[in-house]
N, C-alpha and C positions, 0 to 999 in steps of 0.2 A: 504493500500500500504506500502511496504519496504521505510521507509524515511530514515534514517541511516545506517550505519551499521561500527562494530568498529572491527577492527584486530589487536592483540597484538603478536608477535612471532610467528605467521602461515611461515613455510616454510622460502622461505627470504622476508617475510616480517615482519619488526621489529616492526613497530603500523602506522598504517593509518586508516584514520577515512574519509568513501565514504559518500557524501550524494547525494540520488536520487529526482528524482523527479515525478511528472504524466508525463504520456507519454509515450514515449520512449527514454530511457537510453541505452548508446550502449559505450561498451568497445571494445577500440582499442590498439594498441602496438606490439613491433618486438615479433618476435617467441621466447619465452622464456624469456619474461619481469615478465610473471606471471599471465596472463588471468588466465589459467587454477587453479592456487593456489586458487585465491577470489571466484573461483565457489565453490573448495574442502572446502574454508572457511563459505560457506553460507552453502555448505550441513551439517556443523559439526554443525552449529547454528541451523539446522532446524533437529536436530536427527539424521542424515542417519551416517551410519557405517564410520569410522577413521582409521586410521593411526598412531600408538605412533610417527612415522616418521616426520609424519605435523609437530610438535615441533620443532622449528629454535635450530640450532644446538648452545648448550652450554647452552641455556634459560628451566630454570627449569618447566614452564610451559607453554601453551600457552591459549590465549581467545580471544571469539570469544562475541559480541553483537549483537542484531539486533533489532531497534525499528520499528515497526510497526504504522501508523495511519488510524482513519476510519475503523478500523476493523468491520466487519458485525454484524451482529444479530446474525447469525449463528455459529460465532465461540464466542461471548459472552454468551451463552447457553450452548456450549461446555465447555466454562471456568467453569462456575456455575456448572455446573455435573462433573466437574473433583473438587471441590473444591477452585478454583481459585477465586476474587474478582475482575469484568476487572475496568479499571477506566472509572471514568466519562467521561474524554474527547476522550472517543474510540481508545487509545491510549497503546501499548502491548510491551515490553520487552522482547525480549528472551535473555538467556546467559549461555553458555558453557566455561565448564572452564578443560583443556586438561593437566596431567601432562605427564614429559620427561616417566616417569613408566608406564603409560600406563593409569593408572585411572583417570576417568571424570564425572563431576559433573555437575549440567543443575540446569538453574532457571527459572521460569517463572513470570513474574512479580516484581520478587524479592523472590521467594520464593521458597523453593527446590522443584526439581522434577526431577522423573526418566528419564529418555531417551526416553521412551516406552511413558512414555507421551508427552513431551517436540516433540516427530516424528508424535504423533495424531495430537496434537494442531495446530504442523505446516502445516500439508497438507491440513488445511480448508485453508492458507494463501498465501502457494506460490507451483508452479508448476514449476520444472525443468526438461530440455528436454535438455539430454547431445549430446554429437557429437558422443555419442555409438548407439544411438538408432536408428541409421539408418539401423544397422546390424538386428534391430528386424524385420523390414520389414520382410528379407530372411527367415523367422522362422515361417513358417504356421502355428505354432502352438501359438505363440503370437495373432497372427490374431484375436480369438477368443474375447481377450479381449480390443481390441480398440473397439470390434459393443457393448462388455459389456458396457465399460465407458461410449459410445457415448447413450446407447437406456437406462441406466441407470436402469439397473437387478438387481444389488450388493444384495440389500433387497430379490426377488425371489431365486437368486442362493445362497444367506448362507439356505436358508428353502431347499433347493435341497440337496446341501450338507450334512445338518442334515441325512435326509432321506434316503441319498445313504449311509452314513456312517452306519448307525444301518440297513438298509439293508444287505452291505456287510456282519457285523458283526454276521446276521443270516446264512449267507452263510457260513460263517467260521465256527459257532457251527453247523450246518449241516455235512456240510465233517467233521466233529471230529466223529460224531457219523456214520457216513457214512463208516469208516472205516475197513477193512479188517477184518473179523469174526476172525480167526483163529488168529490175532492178539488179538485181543477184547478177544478172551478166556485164550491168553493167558498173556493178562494182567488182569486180572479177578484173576488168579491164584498167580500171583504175590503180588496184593497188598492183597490179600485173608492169606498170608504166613506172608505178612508183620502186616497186622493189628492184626493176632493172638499171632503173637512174642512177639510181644509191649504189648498185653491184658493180655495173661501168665504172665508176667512179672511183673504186677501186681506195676510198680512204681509207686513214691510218690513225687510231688515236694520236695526240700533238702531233701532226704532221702540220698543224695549220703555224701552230708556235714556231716550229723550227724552218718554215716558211719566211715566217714574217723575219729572222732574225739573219736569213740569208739576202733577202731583197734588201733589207737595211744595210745589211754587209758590203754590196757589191754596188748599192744607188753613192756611196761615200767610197769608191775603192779609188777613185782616182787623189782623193783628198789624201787616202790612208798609204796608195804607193810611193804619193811625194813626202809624208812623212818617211817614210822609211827609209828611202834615198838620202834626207835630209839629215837623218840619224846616224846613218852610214857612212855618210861622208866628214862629220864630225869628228868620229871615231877612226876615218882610214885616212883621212886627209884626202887633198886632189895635187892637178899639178903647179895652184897656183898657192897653196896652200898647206903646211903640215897638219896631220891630224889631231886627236886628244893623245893616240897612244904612242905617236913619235915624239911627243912634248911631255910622255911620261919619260920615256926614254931618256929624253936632254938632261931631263931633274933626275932621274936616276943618278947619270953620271956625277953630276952636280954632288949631290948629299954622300956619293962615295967619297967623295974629296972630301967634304966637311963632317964626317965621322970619323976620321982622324982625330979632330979636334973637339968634336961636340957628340959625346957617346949616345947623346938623349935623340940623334936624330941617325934612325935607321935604315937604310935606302931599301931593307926588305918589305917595308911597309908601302913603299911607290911600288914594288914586283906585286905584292898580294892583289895591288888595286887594276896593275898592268891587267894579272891574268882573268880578273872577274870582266874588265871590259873587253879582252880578246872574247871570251866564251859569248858576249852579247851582238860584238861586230858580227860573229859568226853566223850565230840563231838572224840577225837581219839581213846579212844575205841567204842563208833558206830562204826566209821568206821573199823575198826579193827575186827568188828563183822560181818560183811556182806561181808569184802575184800578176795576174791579167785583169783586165776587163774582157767578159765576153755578154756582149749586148744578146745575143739568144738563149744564154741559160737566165738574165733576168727576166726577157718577157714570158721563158716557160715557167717562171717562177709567179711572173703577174698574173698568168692565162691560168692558172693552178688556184691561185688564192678567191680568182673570181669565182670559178666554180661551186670553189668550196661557200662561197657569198650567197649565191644563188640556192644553191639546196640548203644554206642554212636560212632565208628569207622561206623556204617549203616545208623544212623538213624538222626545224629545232634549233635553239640558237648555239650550239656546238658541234661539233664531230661526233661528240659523244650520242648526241640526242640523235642526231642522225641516224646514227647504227642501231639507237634502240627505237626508233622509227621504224626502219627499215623488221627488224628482230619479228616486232610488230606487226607489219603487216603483213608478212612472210605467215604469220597465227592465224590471222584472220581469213588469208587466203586459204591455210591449209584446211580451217576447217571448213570453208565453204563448199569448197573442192570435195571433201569429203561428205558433205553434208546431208546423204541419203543414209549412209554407214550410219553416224552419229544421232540422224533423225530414229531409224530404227532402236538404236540404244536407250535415248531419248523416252520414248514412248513404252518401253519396255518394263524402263523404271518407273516413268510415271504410272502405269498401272499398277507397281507394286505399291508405291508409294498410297496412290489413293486406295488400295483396300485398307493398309495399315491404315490412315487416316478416319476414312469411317468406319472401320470396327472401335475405333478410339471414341469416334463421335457417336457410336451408337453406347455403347460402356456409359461414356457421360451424361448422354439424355436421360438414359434409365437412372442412372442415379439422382440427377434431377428432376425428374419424376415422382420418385418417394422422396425425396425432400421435398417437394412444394406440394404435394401432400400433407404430407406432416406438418408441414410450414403453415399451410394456408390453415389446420386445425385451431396450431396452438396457438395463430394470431388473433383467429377469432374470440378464442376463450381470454387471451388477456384484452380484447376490445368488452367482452361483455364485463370484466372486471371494473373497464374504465368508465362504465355506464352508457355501452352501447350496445346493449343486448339483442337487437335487432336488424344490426347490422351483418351484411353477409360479404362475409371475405372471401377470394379466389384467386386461383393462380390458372390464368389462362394461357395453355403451352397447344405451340405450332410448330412448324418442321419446313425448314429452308433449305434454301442452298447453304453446304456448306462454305464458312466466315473463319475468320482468325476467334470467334467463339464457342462455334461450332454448329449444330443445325438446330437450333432450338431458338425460337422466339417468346418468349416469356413475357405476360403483361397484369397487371394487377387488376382485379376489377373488384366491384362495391355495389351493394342495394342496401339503401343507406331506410329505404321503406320493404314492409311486407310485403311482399307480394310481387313487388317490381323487382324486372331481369336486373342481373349485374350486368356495369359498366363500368366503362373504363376511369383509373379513379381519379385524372385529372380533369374530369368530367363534370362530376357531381359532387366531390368533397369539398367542404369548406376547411377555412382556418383551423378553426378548431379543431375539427376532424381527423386533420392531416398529422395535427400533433400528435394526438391520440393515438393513431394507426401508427406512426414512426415510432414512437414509444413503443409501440405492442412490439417492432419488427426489429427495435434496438434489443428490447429485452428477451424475444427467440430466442433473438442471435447471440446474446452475450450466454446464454443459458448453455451454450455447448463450448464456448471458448474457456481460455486459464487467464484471459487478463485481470488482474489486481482491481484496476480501478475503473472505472466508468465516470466520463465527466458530459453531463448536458447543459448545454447553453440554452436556456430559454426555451426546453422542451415543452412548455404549458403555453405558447403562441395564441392568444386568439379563443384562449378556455376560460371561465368563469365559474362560481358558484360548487356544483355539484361533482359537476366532470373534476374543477382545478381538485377539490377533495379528492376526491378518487387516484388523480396525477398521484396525488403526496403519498397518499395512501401506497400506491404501485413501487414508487422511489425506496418507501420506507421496505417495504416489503423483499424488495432486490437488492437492499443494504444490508441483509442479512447473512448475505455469501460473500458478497463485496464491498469495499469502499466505494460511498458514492459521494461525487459532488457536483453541486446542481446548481447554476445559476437563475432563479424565479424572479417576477415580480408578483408571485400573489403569496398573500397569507395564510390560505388554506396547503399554500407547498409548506412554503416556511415552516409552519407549523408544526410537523413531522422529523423538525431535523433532529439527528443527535450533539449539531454543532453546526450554532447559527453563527455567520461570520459578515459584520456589517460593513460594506465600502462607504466610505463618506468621503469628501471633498472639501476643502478649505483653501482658502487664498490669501497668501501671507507675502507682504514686501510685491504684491503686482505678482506675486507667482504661485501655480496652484499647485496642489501638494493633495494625493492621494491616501489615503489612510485605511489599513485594514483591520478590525477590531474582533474579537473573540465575544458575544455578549455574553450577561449576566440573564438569570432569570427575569428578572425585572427589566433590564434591559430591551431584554426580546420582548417582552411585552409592549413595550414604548414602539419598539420597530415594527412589531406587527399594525398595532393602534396608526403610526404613520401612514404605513403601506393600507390599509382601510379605510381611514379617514382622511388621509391627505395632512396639513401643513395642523389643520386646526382639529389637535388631537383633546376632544369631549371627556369626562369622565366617562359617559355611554360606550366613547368606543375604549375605550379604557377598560371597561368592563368586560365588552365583546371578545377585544383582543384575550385577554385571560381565561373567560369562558371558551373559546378556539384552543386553547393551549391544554384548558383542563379537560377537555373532550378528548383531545386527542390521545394524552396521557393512560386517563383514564379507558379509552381501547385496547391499549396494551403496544400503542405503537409513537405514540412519542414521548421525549423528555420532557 
């Protein structure tokens, strides 16, 4: 069960720290104190998708906690195959941390984790049923997956799924090949042009590099052979001039002389320097020997690079891309070429494919079947609980083509009077109604699951008087296996709680500030008297309030 839970800058609210209890928990408070915030704050704690917005305006980040106790078997097995450690005392942490920018961070236990897990881990823990989900009703196409949740498929329909999926996907490589002949030839012709361009061509990974580095070489070769003469002649001298290395020569002789007298100057020092510039006179005449201009190896070098220009403007912006261009269409040709062989294959599998398929989808009707059966019973009996005893609930099931759902069309109907046929129940249900019957269909449903907690957002929409009793009465009665916690606006829920928890509002310094409060006996009386009587609380409803509380009491089902 949810025993804590801690809010730091969620919306207006600055930090309040709720603690719940067993039973039923039931939040109350005026329109716009902030129910709706602590639900947005439990979804953020339990993964579900945010808002940069939730962040109280000026506060750099916001966070959210939630401790957990008694956690199951089931979700401690969960934790071990996610990598988690749970603790000894069955005792779970969660914690989301929201900044003003938008990025968010999740812990579990204390210890990091994605979203994507932190949203698994949670829904073994707690079930929330917002004040939208009334609209699903209207949505025949929802329908299908309350008899899912309820006859508990999830395992059969992901193996359908599979099935249908690579079924489709044979359909699709079918009509590929299925495709208009005279197109087919005349893509046949196309990549047939294309593959031979690219194979003429006869490229070379970097050939285009060492391309360009030869046209650059040889557009500067006249520059680079007068250098080299010009280096050459420095070093050998000419006839109207001595070189570098005959002027070594002279200074040789020279410092022979003057090592006689000055030991600090050694003429083997001008021979070291003699032989490193013979060895480079040398390497300059090689090259001197071999260095040409030939005007036809650059234009077969420019006539080379264009080409390579042109199929890369066709084919991909490298050599590279090119080749797996070419790789490419070289596949597509082959299989088209082949394309009766492969069609045969094709079709082969897909017929196994689709028996596997629908012997899948026939397994899952029938199970859906005695689940909306059964379903459509025990709805009824908890509608006649809620004090609609005359209402007729059904599960109207049909058989389609098979979907990514499978062959069953599933739709909810109602005869809301005696005697009149069911229909469909976006039809003829009201407000009220609708509450009522999602109630019936939350409480099935939670009836065969292991989650902890159950939380409803203003599951009593649109009820009054007799039916809203009844609501509190059903809450109370399904808080007997579970925690529950319930956001109402009526007194007659209230009234049932084992733990009334008041949201209020106040505005201090120009800023508002949400507050969550545990009541007192007496307390809850005054809240109830409000929520009954509005601002101008009577002794009379003072009265009433108390007589609501001692009634209930006295049933045996509330505090």
């Amino acid at each position: 069960m949810l025993s804590q839970l801690f809010i730091q800058n969620i919306a207006v609210i600055e930090k309040v720290q709720v603690i719940f209890e067993n039973g039923l928990n039931v939040f109350t408070g005026e329109t716009g104190a902030g129910k709706s915030i602590v639900i947005d704050a439990i979804n953020a704690v339990l993964g579900n998708r945010i808002s940069r917005d939730l962040v109280r305006t000026g506060a750099p980040k916001a966070f959210v906690t939630a401790l957990f106790e008694d956690i199951g078997d089931e979700t401690k097995e969960q934790l071990l195959s996610l990598g988690f450690e749970p603790e000894e005392d069955g005792s779970l942490l969660l914690a989301r941390e929201i900044s003003a920018d938008g990025k968010t961070s999740c812990k579990i236990g204390g210890r990091p984790a994605t979203v994507s897990i932190l949203r698994e881990v949670a829904q073994s823990l707690i079930n929330i049923h917002g004040q939208h989900d009334n609209q699903s009703l209207l949505l025949p196409e929802q329908h299908l997956g309350y008899i899912d949740q309820f006859g508990k498929t999830s395992a059969l329909l992901k193996e359908y799924r599979v099935e249908y999926a690579y079924y489709v996907e044979l359909q699709r490589k079918l009509r590929q090949l299925q495709s208009d002949e005279r197109e087919k030839a005349q893509r046949i012709d196309l990549l047939s042009y294309q593959i031979n361009e690219i194979s003429a061509s006869a490229l070379m990974p970097g050939e285009e590099e060492e391309l360009q580095a030869s046209k650059k070489r040889m557009q500067n070769s006249a520059k680079i052979i007068d250098a080299l003469h010009t280096a050459h002649d420095f070093l050998q001298g000419s006839d109207e001039q001595d070189g570098v290395l005959a002027l070594l020569d002279q200074t040789q002789e020279q410092m022979q002389i003057l090592g006689d007298y000055y030991p600090q100057l050694k003429a083997d020092r001008i021979l070291d320097i003699r032989y490193e510039l013979e060895e480079m006179e040398e390497t300059l005449r090689d090259i001197l020997s071999d260095a040409e201009i030939d005007p036809a190896e650059l234009d077969r070098i420019e006539e080379r690079l264009d080409l390579i220009f042109r199929l890369k403007r066709k084919y991909g912006g490298s050599i590279e891309e090119i080749l797996r261009f070419e790789e490419q269409a070289q596949q597509e040709l082959d299989s088209i070429t082949h394309a009766e062989e492969l069609k045969a294959k094709l079709e082969a599998e897909r017929a196994k494919s689709e028996m596997r398929m629908m012997d899948l989808a026939k397994q899952l009707s029938e199970k859906r079947k005695a689940a909306a059966k059964e379903f459509q019973e025990q709805v009824c009996a908890e509608l006649a609980f809620l004090d609609m005893p005359s209402v007729k609930f059904t599960v109207q099931a049909e058989t389609g083509e098979p979907d990514e759902t499978g062959v069953d069309r599933m739709e909810f109907y109602i005869s809301t009077n005696p005697g009149e046929p069911p229909k469909p129940i976006g039809k003829i249900a009201s407000g009220g109604e609708l509450s009522r019957i999602m109630l019936s269909l939350k409480n099935v449903i939670a009836e065969g699951d292991r989650v902890g907690t159950l939380i409803f957002d203003e599951v009593d929409t649109g009820v009054s008087g007799r039916a809203a009793q009844k609501i509190g009465r059903k809450l109370k009665q399904a808080s007997g296996g579970r925690q529950i916690i319930c956001v109402t606006h009526l007194a007659q829920v209230a009234a049932f709680a084992d733990t009334h928890l008041l949201i209020a509002k106040t505005v201090r310094d120009s800023r508002t500030f949400t507050t969550v409060k545990t009541l007192s006996q007496e307390e809850r009386v005054r809240e109830l008297a409000r929520i009954m009587g509005g601002e101008n609380i009577t002794p009379t409803v003072l009265a009433s309030a108390r007589e609501l509380l001692l009634q209930t009491k006295e049933s045996g089902n509330g505090k």
